[in-house]
C-alpha positions as CSV (number, residue, x, y, z in Angstrom):
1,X,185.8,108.9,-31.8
2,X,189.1,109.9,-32.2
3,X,191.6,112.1,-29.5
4,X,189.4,115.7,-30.9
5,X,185.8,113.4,-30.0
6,X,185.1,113.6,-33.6
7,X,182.9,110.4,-34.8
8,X,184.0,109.3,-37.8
9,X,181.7,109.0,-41.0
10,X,182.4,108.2,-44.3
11,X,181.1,107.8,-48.0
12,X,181.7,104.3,-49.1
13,X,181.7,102.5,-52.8
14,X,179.8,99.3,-51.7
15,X,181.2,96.1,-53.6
16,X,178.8,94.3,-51.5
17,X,175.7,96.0,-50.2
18,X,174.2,95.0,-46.3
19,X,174.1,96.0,-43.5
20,X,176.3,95.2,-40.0
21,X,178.3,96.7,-36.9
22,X,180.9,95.2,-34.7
23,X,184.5,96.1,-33.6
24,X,187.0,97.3,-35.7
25,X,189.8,95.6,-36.3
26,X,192.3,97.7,-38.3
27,X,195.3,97.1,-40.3
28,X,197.4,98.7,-42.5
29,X,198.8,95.8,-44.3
30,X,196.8,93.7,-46.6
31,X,196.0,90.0,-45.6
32,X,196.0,86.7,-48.1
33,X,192.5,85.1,-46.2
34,X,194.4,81.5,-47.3
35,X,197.5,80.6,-44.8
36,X,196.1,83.6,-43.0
37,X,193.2,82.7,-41.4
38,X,191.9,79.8,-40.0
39,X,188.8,78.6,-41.6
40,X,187.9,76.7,-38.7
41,X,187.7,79.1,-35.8
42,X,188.4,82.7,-37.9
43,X,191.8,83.7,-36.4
44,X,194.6,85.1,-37.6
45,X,197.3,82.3,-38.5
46,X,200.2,84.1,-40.7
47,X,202.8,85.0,-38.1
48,X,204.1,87.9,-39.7
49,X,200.7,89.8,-39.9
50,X,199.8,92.8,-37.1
51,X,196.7,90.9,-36.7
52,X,198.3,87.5,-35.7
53,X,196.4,85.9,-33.2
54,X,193.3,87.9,-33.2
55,X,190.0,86.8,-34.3
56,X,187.4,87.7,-37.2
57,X,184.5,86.6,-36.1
58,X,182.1,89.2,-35.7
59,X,184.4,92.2,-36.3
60,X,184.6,94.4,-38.9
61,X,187.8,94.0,-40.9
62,X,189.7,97.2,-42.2
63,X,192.7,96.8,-44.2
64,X,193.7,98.3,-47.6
65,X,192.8,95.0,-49.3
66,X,193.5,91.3,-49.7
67,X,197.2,89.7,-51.1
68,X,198.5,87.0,-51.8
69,X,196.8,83.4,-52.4
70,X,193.6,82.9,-55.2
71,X,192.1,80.7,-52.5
72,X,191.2,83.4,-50.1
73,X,187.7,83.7,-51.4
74,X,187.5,79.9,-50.9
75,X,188.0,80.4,-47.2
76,X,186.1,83.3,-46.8
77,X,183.0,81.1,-47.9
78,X,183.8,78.7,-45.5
79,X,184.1,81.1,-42.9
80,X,180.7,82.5,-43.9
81,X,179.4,79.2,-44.1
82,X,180.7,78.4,-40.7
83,X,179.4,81.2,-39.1
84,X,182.6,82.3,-38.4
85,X,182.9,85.7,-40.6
86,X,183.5,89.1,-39.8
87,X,180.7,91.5,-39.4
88,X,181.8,93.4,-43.0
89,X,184.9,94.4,-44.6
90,X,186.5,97.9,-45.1
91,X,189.2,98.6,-47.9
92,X,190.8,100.9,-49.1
93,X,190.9,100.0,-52.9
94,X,189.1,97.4,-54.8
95,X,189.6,94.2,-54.3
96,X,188.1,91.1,-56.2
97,X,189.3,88.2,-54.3
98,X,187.5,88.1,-50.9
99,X,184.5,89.7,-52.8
100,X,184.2,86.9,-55.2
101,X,183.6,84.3,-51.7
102,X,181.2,86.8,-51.1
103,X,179.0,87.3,-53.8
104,X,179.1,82.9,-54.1
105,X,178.1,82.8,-50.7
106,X,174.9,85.4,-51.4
107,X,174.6,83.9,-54.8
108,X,174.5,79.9,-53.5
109,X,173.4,79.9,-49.8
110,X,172.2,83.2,-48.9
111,X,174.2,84.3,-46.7
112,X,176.1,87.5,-47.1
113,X,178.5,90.7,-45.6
114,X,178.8,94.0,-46.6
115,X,181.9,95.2,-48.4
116,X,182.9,99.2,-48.4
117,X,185.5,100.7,-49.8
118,X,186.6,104.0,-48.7
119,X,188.9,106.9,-50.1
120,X,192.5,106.1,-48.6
121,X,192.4,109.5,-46.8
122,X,189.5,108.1,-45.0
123,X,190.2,104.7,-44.3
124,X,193.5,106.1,-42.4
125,X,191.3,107.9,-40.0
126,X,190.0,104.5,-38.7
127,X,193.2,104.0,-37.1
128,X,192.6,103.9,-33.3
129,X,189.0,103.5,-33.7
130,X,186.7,101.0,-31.2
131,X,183.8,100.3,-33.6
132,X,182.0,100.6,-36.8
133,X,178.7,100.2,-38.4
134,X,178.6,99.9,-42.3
135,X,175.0,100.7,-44.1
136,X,173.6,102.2,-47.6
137,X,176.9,103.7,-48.9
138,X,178.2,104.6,-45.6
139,X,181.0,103.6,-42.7
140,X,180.4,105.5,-39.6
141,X,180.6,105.3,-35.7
142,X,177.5,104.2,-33.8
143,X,176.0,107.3,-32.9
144,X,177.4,109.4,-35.7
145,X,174.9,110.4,-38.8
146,X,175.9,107.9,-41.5
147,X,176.8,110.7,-44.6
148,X,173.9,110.8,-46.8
149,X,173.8,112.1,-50.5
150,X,176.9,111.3,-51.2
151,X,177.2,107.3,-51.5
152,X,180.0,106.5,-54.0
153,X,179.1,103.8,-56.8
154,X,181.2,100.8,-56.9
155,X,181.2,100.6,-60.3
156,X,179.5,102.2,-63.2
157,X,177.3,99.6,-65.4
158,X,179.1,100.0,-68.7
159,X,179.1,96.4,-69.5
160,X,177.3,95.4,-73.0
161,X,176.4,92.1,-73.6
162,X,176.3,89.8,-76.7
163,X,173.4,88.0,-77.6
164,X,175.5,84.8,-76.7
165,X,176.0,85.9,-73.0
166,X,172.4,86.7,-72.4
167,X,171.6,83.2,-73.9
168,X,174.7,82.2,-71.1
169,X,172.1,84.1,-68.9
170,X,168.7,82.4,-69.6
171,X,166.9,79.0,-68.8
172,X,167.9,77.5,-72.0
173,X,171.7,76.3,-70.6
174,X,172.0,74.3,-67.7
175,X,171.6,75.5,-64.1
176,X,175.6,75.6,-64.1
177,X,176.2,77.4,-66.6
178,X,173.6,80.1,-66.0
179,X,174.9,80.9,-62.4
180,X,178.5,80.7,-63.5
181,X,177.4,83.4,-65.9
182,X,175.2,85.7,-63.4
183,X,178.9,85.3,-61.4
184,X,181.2,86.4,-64.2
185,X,178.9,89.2,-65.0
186,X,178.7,90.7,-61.5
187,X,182.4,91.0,-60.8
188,X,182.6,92.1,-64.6
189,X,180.5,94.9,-63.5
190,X,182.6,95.9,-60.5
191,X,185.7,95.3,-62.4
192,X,184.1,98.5,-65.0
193,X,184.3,96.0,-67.7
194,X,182.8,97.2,-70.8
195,X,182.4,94.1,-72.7
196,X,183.2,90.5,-71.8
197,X,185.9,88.3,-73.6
198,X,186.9,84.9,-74.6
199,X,189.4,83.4,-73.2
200,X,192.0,80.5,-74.9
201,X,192.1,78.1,-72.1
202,X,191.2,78.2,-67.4
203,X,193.2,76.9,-64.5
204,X,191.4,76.2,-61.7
205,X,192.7,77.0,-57.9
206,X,189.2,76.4,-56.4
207,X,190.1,72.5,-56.2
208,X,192.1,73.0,-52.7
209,X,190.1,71.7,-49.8
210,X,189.4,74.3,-47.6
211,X,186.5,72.3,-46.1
212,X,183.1,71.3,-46.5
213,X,181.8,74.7,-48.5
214,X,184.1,74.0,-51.7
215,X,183.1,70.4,-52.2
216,X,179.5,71.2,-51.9
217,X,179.9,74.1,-54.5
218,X,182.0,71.8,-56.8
219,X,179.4,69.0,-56.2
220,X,176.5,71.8,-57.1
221,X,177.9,72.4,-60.4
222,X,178.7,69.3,-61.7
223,X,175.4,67.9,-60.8
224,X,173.6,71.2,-62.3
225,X,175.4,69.9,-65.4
226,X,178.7,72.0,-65.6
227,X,180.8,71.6,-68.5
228,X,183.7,73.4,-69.3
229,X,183.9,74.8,-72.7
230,X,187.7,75.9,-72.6
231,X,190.6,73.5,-72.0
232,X,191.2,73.6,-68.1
233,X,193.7,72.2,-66.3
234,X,193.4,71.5,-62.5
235,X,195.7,73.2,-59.8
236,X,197.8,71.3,-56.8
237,X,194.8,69.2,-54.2
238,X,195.0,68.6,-51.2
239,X,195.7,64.9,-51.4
240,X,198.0,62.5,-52.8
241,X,195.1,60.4,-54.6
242,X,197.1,57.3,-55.9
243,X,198.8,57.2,-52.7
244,X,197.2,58.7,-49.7
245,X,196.3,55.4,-47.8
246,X,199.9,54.6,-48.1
247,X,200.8,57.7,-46.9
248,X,198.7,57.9,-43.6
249,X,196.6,60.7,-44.4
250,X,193.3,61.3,-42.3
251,X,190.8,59.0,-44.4
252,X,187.9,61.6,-43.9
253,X,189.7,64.6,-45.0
254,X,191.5,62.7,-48.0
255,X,188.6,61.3,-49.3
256,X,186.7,64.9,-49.4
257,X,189.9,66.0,-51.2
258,X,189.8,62.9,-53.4
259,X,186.1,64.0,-54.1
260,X,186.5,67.4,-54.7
261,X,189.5,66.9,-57.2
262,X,186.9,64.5,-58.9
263,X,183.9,67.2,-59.3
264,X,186.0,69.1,-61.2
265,X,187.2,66.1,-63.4
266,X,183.6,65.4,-64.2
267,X,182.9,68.8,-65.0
268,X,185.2,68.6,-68.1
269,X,189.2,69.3,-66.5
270,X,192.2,67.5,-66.8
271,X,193.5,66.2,-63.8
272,X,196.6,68.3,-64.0
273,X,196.7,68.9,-60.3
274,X,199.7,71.5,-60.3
275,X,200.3,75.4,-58.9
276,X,203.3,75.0,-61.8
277,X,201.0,75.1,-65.3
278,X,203.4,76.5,-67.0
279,X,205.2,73.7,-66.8
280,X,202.8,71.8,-68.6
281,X,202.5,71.1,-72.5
282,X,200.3,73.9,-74.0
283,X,201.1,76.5,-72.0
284,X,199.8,80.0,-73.4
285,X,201.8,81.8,-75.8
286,X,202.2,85.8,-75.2
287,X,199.5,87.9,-75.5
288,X,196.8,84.6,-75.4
289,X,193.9,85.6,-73.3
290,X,193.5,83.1,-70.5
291,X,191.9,83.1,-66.9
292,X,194.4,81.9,-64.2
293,X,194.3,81.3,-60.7
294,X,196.5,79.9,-58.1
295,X,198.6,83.4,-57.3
296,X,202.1,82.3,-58.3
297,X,200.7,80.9,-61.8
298,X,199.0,84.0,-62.6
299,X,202.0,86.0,-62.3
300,X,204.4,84.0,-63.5
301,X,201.8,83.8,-66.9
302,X,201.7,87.5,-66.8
303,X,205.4,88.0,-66.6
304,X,207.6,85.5,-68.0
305,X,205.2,84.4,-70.7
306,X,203.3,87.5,-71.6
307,X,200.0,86.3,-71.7
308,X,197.0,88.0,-70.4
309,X,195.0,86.9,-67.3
310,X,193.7,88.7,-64.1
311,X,194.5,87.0,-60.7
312,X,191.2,85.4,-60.7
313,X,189.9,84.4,-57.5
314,X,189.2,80.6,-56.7
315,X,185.1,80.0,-57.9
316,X,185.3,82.7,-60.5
317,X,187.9,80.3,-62.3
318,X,185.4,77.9,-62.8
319,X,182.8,79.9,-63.5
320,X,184.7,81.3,-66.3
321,X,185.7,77.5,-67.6
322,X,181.6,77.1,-68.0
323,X,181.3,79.8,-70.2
324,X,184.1,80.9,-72.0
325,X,183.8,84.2,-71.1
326,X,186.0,86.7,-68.8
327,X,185.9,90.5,-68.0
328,X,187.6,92.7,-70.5
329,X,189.6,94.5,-67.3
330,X,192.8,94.4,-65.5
331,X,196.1,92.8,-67.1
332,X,193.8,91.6,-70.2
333,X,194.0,95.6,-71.2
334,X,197.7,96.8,-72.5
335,X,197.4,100.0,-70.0
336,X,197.1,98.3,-67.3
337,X,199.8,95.9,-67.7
338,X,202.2,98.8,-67.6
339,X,204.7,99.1,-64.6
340,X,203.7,102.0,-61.9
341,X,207.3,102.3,-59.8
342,X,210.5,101.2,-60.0
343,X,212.4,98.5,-58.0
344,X,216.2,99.2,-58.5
345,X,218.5,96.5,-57.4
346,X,222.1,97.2,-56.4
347,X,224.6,94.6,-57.7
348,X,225.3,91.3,-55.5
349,X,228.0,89.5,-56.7
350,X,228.0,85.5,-55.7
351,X,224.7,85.2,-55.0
352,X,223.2,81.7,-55.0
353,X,219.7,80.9,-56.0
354,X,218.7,82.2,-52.5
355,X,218.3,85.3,-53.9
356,X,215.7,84.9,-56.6
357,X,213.0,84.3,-53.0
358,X,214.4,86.6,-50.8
359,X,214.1,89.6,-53.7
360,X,210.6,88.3,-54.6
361,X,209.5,89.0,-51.4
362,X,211.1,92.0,-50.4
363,X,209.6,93.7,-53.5
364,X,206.5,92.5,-53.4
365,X,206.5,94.1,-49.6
366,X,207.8,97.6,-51.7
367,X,204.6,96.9,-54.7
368,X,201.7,95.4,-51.9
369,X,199.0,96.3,-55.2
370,X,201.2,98.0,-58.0
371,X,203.3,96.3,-60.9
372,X,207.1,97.1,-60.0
373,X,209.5,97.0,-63.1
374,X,213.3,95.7,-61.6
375,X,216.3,97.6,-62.8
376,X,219.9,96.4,-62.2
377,X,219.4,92.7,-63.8
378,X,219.8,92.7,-66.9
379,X,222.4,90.5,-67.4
380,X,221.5,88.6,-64.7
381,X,220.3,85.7,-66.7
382,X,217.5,83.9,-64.8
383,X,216.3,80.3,-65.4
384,X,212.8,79.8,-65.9
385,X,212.9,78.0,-62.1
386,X,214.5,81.3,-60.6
387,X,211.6,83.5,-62.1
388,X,209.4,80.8,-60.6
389,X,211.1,81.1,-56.9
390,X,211.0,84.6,-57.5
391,X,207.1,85.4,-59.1
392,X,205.7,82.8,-55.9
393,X,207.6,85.5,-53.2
394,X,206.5,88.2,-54.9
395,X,203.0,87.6,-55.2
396,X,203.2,85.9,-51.4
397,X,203.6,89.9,-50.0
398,X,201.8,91.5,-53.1
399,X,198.3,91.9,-55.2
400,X,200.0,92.5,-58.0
401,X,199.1,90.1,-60.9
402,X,202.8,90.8,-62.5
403,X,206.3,92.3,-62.3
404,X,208.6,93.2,-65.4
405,X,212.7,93.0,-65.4
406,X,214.2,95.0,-67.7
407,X,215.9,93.2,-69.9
408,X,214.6,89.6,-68.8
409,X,210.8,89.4,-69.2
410,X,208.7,89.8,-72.9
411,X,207.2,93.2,-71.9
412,X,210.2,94.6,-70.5
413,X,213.3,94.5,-73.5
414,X,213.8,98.1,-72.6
415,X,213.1,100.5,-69.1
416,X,210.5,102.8,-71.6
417,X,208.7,99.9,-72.8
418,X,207.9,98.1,-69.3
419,X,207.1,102.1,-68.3
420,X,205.6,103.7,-71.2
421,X,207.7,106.8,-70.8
422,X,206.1,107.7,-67.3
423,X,208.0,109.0,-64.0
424,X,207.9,106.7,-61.8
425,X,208.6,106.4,-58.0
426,X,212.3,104.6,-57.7
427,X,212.9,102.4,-54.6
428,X,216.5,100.7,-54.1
429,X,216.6,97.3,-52.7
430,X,220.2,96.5,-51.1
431,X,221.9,93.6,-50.0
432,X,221.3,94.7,-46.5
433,X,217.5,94.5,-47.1
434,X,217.7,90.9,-48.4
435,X,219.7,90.1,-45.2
436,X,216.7,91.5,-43.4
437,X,214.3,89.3,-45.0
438,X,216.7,86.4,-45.1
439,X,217.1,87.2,-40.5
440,X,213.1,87.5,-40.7
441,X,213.2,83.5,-42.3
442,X,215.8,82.9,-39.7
443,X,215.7,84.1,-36.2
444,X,218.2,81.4,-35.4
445,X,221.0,79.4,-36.8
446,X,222.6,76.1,-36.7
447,X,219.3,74.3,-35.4
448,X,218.0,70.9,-36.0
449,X,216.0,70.2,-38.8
450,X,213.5,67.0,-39.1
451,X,212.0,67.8,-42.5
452,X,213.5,69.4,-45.6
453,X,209.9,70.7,-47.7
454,X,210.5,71.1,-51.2
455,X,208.3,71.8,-54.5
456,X,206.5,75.3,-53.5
457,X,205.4,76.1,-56.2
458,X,206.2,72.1,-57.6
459,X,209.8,71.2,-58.4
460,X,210.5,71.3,-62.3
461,X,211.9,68.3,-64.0
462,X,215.4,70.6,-63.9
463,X,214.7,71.3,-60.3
464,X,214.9,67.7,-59.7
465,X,217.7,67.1,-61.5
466,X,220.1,69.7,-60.0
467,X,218.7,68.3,-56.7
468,X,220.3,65.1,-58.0
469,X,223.1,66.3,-58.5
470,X,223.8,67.7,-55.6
471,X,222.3,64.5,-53.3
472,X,224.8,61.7,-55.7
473,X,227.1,60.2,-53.6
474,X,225.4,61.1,-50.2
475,X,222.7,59.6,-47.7
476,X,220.2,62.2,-45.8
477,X,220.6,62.1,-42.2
478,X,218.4,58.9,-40.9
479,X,216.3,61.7,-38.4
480,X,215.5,64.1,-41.6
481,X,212.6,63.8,-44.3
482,X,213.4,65.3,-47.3
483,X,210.5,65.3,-49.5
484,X,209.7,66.7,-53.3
485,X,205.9,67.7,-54.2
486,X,205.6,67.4,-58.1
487,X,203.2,67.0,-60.9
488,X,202.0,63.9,-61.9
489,X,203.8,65.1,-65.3
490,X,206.7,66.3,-63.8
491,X,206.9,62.6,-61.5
492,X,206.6,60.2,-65.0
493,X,209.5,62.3,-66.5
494,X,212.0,62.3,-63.6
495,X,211.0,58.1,-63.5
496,X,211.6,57.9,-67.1
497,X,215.0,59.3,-67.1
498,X,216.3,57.6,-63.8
499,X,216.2,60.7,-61.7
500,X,213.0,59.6,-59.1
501,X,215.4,56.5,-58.4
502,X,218.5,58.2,-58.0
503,X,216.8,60.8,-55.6
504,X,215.1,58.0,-53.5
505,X,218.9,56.2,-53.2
506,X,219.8,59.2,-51.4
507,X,216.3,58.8,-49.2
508,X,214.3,61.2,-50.7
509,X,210.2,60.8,-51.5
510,X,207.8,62.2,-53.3
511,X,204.2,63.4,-53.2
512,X,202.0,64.1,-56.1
513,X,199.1,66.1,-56.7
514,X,199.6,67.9,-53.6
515,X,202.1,70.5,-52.9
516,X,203.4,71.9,-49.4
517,X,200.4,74.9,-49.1
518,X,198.0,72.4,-49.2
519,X,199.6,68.8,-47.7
520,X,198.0,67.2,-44.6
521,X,199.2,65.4,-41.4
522,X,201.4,63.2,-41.9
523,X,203.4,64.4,-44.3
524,X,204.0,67.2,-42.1
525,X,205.2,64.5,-39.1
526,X,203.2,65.7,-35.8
527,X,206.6,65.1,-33.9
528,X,208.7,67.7,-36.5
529,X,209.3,70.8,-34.7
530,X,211.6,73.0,-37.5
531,X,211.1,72.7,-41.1
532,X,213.9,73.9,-43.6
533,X,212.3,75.1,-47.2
534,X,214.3,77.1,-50.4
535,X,210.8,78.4,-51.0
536,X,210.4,82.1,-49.9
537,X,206.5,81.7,-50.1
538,X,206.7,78.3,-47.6
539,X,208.7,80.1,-45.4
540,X,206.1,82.7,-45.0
541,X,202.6,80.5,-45.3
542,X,204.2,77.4,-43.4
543,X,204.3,78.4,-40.1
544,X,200.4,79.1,-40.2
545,X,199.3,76.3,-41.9
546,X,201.9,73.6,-40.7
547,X,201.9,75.1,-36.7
548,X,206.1,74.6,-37.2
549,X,208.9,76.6,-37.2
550,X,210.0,77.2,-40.8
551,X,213.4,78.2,-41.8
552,X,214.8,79.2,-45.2
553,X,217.9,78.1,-47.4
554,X,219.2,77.9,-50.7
555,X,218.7,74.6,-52.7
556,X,222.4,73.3,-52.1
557,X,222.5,74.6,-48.1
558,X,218.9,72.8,-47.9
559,X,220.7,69.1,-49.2
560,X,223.5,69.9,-46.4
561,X,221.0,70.1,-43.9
562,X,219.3,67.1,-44.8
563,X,222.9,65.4,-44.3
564,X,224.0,67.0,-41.1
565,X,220.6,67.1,-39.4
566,X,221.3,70.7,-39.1
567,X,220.2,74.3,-40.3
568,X,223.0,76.5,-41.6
569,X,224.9,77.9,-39.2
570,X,225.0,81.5,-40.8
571,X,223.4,83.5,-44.1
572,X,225.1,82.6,-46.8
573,X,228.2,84.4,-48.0
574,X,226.8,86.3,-50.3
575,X,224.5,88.3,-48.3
576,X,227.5,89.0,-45.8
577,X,230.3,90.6,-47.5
């Protein structure tokens, strides 16, 4: 009840119908399930969330929605899987992410949660509220009547099907294919699709081990005969699978990793095994159709490239590389892709390539689910690696599947195109803000560093060669480890052209495959206490997935630190003048 002893009640859209009660546990800032939560014991790992520290388990889960990572639906099954769930979930918008874990969990083991999503006027009143009971359209307070008569629909059937997808639906295509369809056609349906689409080419995100849950749903569908029918590459994995045994990885979890990686190969995917696929020959042109996951590649496909793709969860990525077909919704529609507030930034002169991170995620905290369009940049000049650093922070602290810069990205060459004429809200970002965000990466200054993490998302062939440039000449401090994460394409280019060497005279290494979101023990060395990353999405996700004190730099200041054995020992200049 609240301070008046009214008992809340509430119509609710359902996304996932059931039935449960439990204790609320309320929050008014969105949380990315992957580097957020635990999939081993259901508690709250990301450090800067209000929920840090708490556990899910049992509870029912209020928050506005998910953000952040594809993979969140991936842990949510585990979770479910585990026993280790909440109770339900309560938003306050749609969200497709940790519904999609849902709906494979009822869809593949049986097991399930109920889903509500409430107006936004009354999932505020939960605030300050002790428990909740969710049930046939309605979120109330045990002992309250549940509102009746008025249960909202989560979506109204208008989709049509061809003759092809009920074919896609039937007995007559392999087991794989069929459920992969029933999937695609579900969320279509809560999407509001109308009709269902092809789409040019699928990258998968479900190949990160989360644990035993994705394997067994990889291993499902490539033994139920799953074949991709679009050309699908493969995201980062969780292992280094030339090189793991060399490495010291934990020979139980790398082989799962190994195997998962290797489900997906036999289902038809090249073993790409990069969060960067844009880097890779064949990306899609602008306006191509596609189905993305992994969060940063989806927006930067959206933004810089300008094609088309929805941040598609992990599991409905694959299910979409089996058939071919995706929901006619979201960014794939031209209305949608337009930009609904405006994110002007005031002029910063000397900045470094610091600030491409720290402005990422300070507008993705001003957009947390709406496409921002950036004024102030136009002649800015961004490298494709900047609008990298910059589209991996933003979609760290943001739903949003894109962002447009006047005057930078395809859909943006002018303010009225990126807005369509509309009056938007206008929010100002200074350089006092990104000094707030750079602080929040940086409680502390001048402090020993034992690993320097870079390559999240993976370092470009030009990434590595700037980092050559400014490593020639030097040797890294004999207590630091600076290491690279990289494609397997990226790695044979930089040994072709005599970077790799160069890099590994100043005592650099590399891993492949893997990246730094989804690296085990002992790449992360047990005995480092303080990691120092350029990558404004590391420095948020590291501390809850690596249990270390992350700091943040630019590229140059990070190469320093690796020499000195040292943090910087202040921001950088141009955030202090």
């Amino acid at each position: 009840m609240d301070k008046e002893g009214r008992a809340f009640a509430a119509s609710a859209a359902m996304l996932v119908d059931g039935r449960a009660e439990g204790p609320l546990l309320f929050s008014d800032t969105g949380l990315s399930f992957w580097g957020g939560v635990d999939p081993e014991t259901g508690i709250v790992i990301d450090h800067a969330h209000p929920l840090h520290g708490l556990c899910l388990v049992g509870a029912v889960l209020a928050m506005p929605g998910g953000r952040g990572s594809c993979t969140g639906s991936a842990v949510l099954l585990q979770l479910i899987v585990n026993g280790l769930a909440p109770a339900a979930m309560v938003f306050s918008q749609r969200e497709d992410i940790l519904t999609l874990g849902v709906i494979v969990a009822e869809e593949v083991y049986g097991r399930s949660l109920p889903i509500a999503v409430l107006d936004p006027r009354d999932f505020a009143r939960l605030q300050g509220r002790k428990r909740l009971r969710v049930e046939k359209g309605s979120v109330f307070e045990p002992g309250a009547a549940p509102v009746t008569g008025h249960e909202v629909s989560a979506s109204t059937d208008r989709l049509a099907l061809t003759e092809r997808d009920r074919e896609l639906l039937s007995a007559s295509v392999p087991h794989a294919t069929s459920l992969a369809m029933r999937i695609v056609t579900r969320m279509a349906r809560l999407d509001g699709a109308e009709r269902l689409i092809d789409v040019a080419q699928v990258h998968v995100d479900g190949c990160i081990y989360i644990g035993p849950a994705s394997l067994d749903f990889a291993e499902k569908l490539a033994g139920w005969g799953g074949r991709v029918v679009v050309p699908t590459s493969l995201n980062a994995i969780s292992v280094d699978q030339a090189r793991w045994r060399e490495q010291g990885t934990d020979p139980v979890r790398s082989r799962a990793a190994s195997a998962l990686a290797d489900a997906y190969v036999r289902m038809g995917a090249a073993p790409t095994f990069t969060c960067a696929p844009y880097q890779l020959d064949g990306a899609p042109d602008r306006g191509e159709d596609i189905a993305w996951a992994e969060s940063n590649a989806v927006v930067y496909a959206n933004s810089v490239l300008g094609a088309r793709t929805m941040k598609y969860p992990d599991f409905l990525d694959i299910c979409i590389a089996l058939t071919g077909r995706a929901p006619h919704a979201g960014c794939h529609i031209d209305e949608n892709r337009t930009a609904q507030l405006v994110v002007d930034v005031e002029p910063m002169a000397g900045r470094d390539d610091s600030f491409w991170p720290l402005l990422g995620y300070q507008v993705g905290l001003l957009a947390p689910n709406t496409i921002p369009v950036l004024t102030g940049l136009e002649t800015a000049a961004p490298s494709d690696d900047d609008l990298k650093a910059f589209g991996a922070a933003f979609a760290t602290t943001s739903a949003a599947p894109m962002f447009h810069i006047v005057g930078v990205t395809p859909e943006a060459p002018t303010f009225e195109a990126a807005t369509g004429g509309a009056t938007l809200p206008i929010f100002t970002i200074s350089r006092a803000d990104l000094r707030a965000v750079w602080r929040s990466f940086n409680p502390a200054a001048g402090e020993p560093v034992e690993l320097v993490a870079l390559g999240n998302p993976h370092f470009s062939a030009d990434e590595c060669r700037t980092l050559a440039e400014l490593c020639r000449g030097r040797r890294k401090h004999p207590d630091v480890t600076l290491t690279v994460t990289a494609s397997r394409s990226t790695y044979g280019k930089i040994v072709e052209s005599g970077i790799a060497v160069e890099l590994e005279a100043f005592g650099a290494t590399f891993v492949r495959d893997a990246c730094w979101c989804t690296v085990m023990p002992p790449i992360v060395p047990p005995a480092v206490r303080l990691i120092l990353t350029n990558s404004g999405k590391y420095a948020h996700y590291g501390p809850g997935l690596s249990g270390k004190e992350v700091r943040f730099a630019s590229l140059a200041a990070c190469v320093e630190a690796a020499v000195l054995g040292r943090c910087p020992d202040a921001p950088p200049a141009w955030l202090t003048r």
